[in-house]
PDB file of N, H, CA, C and O in Angstrom:
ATOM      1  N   UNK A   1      13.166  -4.515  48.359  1.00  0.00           N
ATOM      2  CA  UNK A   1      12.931  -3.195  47.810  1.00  0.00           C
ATOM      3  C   UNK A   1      11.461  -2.830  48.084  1.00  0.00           C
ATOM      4  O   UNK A   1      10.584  -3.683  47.953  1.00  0.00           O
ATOM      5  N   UNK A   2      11.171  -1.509  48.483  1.00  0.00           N
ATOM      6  H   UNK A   2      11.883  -0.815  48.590  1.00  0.00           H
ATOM      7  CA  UNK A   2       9.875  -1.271  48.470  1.00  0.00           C
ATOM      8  C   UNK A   2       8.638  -1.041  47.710  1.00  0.00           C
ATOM      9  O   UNK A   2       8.294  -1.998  47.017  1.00  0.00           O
ATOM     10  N   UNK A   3       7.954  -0.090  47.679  1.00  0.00           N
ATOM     11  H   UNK A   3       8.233   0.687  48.242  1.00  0.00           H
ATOM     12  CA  UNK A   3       6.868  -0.626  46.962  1.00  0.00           C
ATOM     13  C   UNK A   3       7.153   0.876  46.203  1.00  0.00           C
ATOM     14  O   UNK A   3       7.018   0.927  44.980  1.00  0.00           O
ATOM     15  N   UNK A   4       7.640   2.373  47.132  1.00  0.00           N
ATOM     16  H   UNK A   4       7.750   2.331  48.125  1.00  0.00           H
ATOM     17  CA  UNK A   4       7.926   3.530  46.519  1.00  0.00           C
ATOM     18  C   UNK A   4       9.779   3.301  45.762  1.00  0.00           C
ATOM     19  O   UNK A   4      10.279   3.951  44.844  1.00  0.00           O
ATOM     20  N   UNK A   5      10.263   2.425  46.384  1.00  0.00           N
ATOM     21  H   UNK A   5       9.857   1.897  47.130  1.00  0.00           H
ATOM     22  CA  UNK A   5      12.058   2.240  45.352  1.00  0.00           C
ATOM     23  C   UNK A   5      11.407   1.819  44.165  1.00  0.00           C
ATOM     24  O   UNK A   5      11.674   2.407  43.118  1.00  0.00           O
ATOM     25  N   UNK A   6      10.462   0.738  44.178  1.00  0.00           N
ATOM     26  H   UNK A   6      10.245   0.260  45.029  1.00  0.00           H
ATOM     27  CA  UNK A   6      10.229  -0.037  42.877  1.00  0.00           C
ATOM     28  C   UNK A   6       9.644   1.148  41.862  1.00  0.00           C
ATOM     29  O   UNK A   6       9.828   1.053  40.649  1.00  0.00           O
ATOM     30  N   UNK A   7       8.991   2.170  42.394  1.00  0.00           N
ATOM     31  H   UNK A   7       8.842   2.247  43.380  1.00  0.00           H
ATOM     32  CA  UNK A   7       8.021   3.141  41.290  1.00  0.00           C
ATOM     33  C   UNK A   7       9.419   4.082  40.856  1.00  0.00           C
ATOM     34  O   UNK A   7       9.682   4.256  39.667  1.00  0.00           O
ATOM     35  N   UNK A   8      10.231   4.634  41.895  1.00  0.00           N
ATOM     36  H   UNK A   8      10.017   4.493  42.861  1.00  0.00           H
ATOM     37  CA  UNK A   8      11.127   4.704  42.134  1.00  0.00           C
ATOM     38  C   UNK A   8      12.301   4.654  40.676  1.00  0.00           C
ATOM     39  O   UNK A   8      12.715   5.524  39.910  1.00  0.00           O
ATOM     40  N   UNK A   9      12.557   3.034  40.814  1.00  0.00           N
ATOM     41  H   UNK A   9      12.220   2.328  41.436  1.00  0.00           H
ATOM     42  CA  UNK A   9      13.438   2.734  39.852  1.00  0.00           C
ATOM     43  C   UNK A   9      12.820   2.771  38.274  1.00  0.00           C
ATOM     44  O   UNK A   9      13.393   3.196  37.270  1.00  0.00           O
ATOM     45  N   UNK A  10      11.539   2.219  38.377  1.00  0.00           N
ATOM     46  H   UNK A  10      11.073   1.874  39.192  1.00  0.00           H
ATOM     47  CA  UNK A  10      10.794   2.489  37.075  1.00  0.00           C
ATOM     48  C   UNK A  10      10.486   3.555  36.455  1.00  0.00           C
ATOM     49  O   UNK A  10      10.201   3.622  35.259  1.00  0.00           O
ATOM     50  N   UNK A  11      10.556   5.076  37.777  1.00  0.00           N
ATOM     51  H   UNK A  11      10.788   5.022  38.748  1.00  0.00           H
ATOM     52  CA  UNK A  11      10.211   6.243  36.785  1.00  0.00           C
ATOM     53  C   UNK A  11      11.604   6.746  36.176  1.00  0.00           C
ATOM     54  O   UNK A  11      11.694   7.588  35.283  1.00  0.00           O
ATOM     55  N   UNK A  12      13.057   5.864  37.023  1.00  0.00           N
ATOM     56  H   UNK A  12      12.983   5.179  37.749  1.00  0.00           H
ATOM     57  CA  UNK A  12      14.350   6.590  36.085  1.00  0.00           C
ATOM     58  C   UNK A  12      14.475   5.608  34.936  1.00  0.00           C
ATOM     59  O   UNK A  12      15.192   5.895  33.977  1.00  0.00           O
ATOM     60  N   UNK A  13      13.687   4.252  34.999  1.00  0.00           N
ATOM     61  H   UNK A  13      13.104   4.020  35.778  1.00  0.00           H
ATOM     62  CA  UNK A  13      13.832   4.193  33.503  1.00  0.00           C
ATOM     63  C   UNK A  13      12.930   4.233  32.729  1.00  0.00           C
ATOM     64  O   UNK A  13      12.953   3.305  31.920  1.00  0.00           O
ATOM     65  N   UNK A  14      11.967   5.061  32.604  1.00  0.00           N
ATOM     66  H   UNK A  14      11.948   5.814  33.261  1.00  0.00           H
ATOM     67  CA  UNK A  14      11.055   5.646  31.783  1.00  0.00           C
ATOM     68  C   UNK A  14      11.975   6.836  31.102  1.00  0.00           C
ATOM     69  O   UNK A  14      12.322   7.095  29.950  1.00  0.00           O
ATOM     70  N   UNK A  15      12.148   7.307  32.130  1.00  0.00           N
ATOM     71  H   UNK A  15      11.866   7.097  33.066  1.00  0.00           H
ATOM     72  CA  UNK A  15      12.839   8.778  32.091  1.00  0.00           C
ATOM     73  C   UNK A  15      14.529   8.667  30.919  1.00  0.00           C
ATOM     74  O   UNK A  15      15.079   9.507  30.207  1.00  0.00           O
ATOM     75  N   UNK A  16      14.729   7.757  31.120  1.00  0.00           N
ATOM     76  H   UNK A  16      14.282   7.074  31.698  1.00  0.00           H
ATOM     77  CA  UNK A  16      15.747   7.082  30.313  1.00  0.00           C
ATOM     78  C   UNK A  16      15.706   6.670  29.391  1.00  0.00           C
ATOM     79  O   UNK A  16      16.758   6.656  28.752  1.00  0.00           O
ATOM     80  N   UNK A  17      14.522   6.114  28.798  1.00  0.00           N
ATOM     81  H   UNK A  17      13.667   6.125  29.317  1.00  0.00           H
ATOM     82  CA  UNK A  17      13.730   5.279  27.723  1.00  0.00           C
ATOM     83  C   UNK A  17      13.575   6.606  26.977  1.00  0.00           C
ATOM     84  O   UNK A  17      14.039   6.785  25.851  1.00  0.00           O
ATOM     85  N   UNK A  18      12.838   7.604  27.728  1.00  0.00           N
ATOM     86  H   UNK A  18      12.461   7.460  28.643  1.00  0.00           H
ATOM     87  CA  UNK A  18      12.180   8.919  26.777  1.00  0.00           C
ATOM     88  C   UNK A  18      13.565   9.500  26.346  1.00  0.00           C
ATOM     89  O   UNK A  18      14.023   9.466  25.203  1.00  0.00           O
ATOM     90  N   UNK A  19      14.170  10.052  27.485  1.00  0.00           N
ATOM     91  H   UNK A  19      13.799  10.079  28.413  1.00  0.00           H
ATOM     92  CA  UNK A  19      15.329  10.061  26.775  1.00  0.00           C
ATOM     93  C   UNK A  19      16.168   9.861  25.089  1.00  0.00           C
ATOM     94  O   UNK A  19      16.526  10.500  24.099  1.00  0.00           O
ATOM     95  N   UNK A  20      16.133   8.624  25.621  1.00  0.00           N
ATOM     96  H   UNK A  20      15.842   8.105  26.425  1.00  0.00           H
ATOM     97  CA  UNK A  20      16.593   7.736  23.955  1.00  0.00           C
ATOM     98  C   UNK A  20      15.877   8.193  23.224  1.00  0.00           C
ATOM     99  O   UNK A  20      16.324   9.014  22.423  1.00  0.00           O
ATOM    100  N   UNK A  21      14.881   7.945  23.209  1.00  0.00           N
ATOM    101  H   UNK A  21      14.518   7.277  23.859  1.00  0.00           H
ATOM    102  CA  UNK A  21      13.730   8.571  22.433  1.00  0.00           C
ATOM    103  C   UNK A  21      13.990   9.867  21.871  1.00  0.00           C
ATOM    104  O   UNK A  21      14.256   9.946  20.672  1.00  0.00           O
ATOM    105  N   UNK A  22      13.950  10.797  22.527  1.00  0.00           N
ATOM    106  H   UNK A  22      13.734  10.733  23.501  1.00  0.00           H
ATOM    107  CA  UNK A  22      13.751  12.085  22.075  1.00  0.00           C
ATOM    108  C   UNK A  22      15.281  12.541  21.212  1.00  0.00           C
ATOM    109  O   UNK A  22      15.449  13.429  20.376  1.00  0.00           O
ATOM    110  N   UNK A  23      16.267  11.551  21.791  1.00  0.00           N
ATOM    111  H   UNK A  23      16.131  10.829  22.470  1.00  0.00           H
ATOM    112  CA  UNK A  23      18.013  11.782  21.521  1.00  0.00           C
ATOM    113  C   UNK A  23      17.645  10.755  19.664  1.00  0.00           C
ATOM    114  O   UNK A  23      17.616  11.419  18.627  1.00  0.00           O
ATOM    115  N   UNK A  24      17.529   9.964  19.647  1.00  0.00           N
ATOM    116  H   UNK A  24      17.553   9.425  20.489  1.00  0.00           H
ATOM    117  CA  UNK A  24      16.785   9.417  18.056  1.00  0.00           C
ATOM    118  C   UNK A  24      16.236  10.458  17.171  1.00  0.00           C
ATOM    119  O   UNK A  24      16.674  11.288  16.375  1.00  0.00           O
ATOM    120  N   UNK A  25      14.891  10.005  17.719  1.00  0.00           N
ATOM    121  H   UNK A  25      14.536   9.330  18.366  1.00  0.00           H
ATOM    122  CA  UNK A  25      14.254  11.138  16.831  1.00  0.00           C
ATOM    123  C   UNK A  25      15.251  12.671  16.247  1.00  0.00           C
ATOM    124  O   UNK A  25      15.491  13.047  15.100  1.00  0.00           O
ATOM    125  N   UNK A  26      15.562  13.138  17.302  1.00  0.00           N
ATOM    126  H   UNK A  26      15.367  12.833  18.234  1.00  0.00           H
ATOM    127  CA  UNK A  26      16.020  14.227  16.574  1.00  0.00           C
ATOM    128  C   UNK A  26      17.299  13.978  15.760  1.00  0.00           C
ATOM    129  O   UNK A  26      17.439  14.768  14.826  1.00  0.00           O
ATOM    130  N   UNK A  27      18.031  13.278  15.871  1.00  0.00           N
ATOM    131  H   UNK A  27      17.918  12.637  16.630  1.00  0.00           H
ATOM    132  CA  UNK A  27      19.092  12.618  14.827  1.00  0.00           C
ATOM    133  C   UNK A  27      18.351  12.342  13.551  1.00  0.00           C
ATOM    134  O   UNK A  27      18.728  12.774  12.462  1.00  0.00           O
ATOM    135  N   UNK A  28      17.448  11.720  13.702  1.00  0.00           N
ATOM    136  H   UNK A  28      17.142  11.369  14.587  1.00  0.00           H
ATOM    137  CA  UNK A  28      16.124  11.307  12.321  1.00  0.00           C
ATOM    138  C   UNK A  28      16.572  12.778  11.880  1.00  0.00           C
ATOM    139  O   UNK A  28      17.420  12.996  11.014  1.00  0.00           O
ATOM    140  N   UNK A  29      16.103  13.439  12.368  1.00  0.00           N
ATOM    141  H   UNK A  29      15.415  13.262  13.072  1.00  0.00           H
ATOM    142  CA  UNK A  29      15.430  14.554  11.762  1.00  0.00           C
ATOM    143  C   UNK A  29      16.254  15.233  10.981  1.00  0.00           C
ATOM    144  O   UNK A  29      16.049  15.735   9.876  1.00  0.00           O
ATOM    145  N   UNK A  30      17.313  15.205  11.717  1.00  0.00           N
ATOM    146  H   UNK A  30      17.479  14.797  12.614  1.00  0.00           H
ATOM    147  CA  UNK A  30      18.622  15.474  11.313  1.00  0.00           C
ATOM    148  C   UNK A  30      19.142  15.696   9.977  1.00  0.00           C
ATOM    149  O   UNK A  30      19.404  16.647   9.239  1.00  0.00           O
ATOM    150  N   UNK A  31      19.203  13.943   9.965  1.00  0.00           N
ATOM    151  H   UNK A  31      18.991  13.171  10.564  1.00  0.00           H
ATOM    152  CA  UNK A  31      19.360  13.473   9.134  1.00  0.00           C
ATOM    153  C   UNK A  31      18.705  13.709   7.719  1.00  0.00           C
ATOM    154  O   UNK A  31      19.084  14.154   6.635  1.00  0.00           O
ATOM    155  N   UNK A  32      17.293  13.089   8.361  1.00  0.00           N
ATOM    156  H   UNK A  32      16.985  12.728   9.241  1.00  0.00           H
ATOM    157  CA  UNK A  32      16.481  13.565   7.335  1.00  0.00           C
ATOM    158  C   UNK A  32      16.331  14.752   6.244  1.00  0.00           C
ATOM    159  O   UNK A  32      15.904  14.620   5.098  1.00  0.00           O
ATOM    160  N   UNK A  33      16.941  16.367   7.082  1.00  0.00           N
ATOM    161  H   UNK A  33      17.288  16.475   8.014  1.00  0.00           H
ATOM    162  CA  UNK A  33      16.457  17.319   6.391  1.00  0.00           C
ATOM    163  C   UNK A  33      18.251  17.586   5.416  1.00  0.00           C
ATOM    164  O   UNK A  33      18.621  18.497   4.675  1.00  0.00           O
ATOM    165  N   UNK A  34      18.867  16.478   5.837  1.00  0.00           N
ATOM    166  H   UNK A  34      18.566  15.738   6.439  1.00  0.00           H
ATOM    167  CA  UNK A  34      19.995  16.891   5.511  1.00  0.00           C
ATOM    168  C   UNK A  34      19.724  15.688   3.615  1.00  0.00           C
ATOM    169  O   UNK A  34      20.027  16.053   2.478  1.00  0.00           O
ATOM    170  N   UNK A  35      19.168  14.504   3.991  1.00  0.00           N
ATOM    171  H   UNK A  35      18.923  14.208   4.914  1.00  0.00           H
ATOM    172  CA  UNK A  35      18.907  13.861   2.958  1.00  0.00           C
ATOM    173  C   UNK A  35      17.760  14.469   1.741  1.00  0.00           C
ATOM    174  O   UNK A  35      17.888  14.291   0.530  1.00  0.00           O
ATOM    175  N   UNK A  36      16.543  15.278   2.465  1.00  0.00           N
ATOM    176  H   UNK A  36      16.438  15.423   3.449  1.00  0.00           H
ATOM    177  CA  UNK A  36      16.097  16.055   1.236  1.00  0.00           C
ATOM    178  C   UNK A  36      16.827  17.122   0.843  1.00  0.00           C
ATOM    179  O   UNK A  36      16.553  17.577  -0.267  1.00  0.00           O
ATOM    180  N   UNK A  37      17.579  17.574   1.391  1.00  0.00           N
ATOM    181  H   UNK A  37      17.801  17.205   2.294  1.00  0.00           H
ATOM    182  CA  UNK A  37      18.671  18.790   0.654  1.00  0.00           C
ATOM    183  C   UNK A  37      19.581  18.327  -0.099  1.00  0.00           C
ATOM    184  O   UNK A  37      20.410  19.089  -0.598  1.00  0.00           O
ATOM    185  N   UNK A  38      19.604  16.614  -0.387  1.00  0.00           N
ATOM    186  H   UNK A  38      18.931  15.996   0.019  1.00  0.00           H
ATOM    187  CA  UNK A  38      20.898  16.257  -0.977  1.00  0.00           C
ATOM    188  C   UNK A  38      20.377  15.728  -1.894  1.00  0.00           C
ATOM    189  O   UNK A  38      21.101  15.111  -2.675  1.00  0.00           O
ATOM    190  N   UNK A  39      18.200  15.811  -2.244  1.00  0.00           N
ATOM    191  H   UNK A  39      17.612  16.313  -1.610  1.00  0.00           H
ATOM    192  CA  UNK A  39      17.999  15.353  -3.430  1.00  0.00           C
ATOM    193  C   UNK A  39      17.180  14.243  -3.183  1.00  0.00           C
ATOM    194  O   UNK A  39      16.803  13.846  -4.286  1.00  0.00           O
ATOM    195  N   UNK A  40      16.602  13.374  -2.081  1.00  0.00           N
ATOM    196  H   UNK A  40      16.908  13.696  -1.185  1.00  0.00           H
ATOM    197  CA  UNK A  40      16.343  12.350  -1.984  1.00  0.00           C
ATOM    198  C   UNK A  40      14.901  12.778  -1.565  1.00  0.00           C
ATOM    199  O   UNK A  40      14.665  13.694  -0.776  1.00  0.00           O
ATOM    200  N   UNK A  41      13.569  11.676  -2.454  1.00  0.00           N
ATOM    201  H   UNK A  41      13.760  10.933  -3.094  1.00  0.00           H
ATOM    202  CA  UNK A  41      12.661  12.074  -2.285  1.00  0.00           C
ATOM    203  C   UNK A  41      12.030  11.531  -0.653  1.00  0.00           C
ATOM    204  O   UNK A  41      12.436  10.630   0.081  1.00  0.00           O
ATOM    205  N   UNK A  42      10.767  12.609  -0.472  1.00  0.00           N
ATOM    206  H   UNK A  42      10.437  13.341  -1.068  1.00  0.00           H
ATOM    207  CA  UNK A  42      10.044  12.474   1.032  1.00  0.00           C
ATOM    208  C   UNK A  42       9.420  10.947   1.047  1.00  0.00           C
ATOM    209  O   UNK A  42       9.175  10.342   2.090  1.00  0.00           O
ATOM    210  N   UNK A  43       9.233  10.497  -0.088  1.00  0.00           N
ATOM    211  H   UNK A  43       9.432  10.989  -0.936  1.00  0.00           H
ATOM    212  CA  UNK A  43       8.797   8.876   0.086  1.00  0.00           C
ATOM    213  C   UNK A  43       9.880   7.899   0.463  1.00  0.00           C
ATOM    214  O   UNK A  43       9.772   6.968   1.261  1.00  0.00           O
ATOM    215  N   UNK A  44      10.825   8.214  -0.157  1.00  0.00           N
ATOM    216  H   UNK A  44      10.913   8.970  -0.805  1.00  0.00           H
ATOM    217  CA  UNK A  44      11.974   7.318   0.086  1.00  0.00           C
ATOM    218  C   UNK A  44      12.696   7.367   1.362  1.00  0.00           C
ATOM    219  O   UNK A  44      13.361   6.448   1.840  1.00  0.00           O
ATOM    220  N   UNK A  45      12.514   8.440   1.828  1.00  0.00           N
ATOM    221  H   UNK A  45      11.974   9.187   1.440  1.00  0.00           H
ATOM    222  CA  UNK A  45      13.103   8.628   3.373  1.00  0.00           C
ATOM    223  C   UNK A  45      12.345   8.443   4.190  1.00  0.00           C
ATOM    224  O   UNK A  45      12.794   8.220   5.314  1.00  0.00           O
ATOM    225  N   UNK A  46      10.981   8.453   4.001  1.00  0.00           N
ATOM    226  H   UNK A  46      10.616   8.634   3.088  1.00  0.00           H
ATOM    227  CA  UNK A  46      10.432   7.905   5.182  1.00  0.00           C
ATOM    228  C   UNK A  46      10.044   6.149   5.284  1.00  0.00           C
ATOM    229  O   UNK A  46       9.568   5.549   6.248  1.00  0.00           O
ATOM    230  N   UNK A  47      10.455   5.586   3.866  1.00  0.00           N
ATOM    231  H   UNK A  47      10.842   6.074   3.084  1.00  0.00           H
ATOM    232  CA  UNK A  47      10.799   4.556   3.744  1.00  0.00           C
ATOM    233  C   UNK A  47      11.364   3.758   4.772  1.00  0.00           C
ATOM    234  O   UNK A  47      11.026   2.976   5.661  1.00  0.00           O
ATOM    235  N   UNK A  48      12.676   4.448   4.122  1.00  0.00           N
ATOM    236  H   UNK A  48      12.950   5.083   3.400  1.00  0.00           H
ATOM    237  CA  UNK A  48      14.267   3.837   4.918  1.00  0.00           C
ATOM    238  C   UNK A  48      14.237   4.488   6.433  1.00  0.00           C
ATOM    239  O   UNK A  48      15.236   4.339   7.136  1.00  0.00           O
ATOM    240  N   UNK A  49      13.193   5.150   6.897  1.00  0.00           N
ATOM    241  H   UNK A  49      12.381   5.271   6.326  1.00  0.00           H
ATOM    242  CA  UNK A  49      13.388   5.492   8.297  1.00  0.00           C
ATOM    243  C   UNK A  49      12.434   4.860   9.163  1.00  0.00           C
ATOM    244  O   UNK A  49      12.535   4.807  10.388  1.00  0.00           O
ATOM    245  N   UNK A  50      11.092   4.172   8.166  1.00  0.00           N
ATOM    246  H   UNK A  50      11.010   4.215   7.170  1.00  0.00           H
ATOM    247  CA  UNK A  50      10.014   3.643   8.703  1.00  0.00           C
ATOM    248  C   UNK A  50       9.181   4.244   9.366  1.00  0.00           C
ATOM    249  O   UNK A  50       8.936   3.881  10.517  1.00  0.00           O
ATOM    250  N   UNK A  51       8.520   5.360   8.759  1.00  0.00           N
ATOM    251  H   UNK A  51       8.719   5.655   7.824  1.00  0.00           H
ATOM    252  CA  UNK A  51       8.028   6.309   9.130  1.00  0.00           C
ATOM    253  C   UNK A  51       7.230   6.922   8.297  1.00  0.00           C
ATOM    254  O   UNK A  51       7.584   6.839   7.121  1.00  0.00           O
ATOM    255  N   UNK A  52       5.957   7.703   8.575  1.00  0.00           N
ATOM    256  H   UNK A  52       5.670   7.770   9.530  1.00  0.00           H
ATOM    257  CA  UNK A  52       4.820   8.082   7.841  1.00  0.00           C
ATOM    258  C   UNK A  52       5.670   9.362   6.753  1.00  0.00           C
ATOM    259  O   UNK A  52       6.575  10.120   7.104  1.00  0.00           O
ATOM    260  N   UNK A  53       5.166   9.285   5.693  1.00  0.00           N
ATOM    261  H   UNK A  53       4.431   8.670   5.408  1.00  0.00           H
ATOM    262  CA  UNK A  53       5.830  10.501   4.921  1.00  0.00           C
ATOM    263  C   UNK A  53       4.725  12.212   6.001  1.00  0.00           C
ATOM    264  O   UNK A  53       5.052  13.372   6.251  1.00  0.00           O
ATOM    265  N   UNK A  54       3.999  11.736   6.164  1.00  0.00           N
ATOM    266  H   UNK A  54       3.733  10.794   5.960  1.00  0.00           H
ATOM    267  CA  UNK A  54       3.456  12.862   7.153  1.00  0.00           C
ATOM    268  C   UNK A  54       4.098  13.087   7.861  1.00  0.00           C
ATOM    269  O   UNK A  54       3.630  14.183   8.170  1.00  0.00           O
ATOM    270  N   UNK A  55       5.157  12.918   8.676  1.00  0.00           N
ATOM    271  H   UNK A  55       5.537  12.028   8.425  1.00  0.00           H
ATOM    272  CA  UNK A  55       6.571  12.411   9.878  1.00  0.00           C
ATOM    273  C   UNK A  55       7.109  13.368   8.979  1.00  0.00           C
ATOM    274  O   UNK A  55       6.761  14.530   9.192  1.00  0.00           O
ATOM    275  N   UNK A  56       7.820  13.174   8.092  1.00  0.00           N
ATOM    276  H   UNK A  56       8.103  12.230   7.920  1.00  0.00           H
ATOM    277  CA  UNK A  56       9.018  13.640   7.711  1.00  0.00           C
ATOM    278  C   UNK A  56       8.210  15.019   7.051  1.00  0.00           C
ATOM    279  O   UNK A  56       8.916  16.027   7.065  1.00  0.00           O
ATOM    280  N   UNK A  57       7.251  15.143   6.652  1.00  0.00           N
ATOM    281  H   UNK A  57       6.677  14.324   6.641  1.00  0.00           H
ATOM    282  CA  UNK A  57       6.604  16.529   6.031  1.00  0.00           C
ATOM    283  C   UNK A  57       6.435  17.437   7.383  1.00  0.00           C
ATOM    284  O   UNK A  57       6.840  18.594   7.263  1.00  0.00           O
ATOM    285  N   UNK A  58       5.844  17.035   8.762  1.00  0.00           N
ATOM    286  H   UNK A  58       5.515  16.096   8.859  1.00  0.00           H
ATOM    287  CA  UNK A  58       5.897  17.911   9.959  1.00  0.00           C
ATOM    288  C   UNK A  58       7.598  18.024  10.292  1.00  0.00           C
ATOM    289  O   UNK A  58       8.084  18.919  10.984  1.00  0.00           O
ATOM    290  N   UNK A  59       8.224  17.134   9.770  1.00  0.00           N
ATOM    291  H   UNK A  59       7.829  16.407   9.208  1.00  0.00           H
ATOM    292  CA  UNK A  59       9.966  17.649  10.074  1.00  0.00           C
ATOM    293  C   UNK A  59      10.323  18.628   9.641  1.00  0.00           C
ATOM    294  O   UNK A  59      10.952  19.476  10.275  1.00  0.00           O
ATOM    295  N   UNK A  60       9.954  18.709   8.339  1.00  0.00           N
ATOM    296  H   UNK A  60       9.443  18.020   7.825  1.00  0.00           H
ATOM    297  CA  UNK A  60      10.403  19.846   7.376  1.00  0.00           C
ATOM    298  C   UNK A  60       9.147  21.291   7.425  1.00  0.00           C
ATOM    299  O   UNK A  60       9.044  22.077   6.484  1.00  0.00           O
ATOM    300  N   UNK A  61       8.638  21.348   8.195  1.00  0.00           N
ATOM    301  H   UNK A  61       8.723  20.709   8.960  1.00  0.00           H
ATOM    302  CA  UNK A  61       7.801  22.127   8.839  1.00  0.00           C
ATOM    303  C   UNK A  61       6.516  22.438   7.747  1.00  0.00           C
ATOM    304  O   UNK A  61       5.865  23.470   7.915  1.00  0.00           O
ATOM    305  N   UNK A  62       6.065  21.206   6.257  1.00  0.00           N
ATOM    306  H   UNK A  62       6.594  20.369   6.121  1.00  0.00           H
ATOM    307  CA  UNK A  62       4.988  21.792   5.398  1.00  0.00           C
ATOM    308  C   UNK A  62       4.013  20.750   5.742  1.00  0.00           C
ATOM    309  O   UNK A  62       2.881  20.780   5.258  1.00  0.00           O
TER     310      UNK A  62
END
């Protein structure tokens, strides 16, 4: 394999990695705004999501 296949194969799995990434997160978020509407405090969810309560306060857009 060459030296441009190898950069090649590594930028489709970056590109794949971010992917996941960005396909997560927004499920989080999802989730998330669906769990403070059902009552559950911003500490506790960013708890159980492992995540800064600042995270889940820029989710909920305050």
């Amino acid at each position: 394999m060459t030296e441009t296949e190898q950069l090649e194969q590594a930028a489709t799995q970056l590109q794949e990695a971010r992917d996941g990434v960005d396909k997560a997160l927004a499920h989080a978020r999802e989730v998330t705004l669906a769990a403070l509407d059902a009552g559950l405090a911003e500490a506790a969810v960013a708890r159980t999501l492992r995540v800064s309560r600042t995270t889940i306060r820029t989710w909920t857009g305050k």
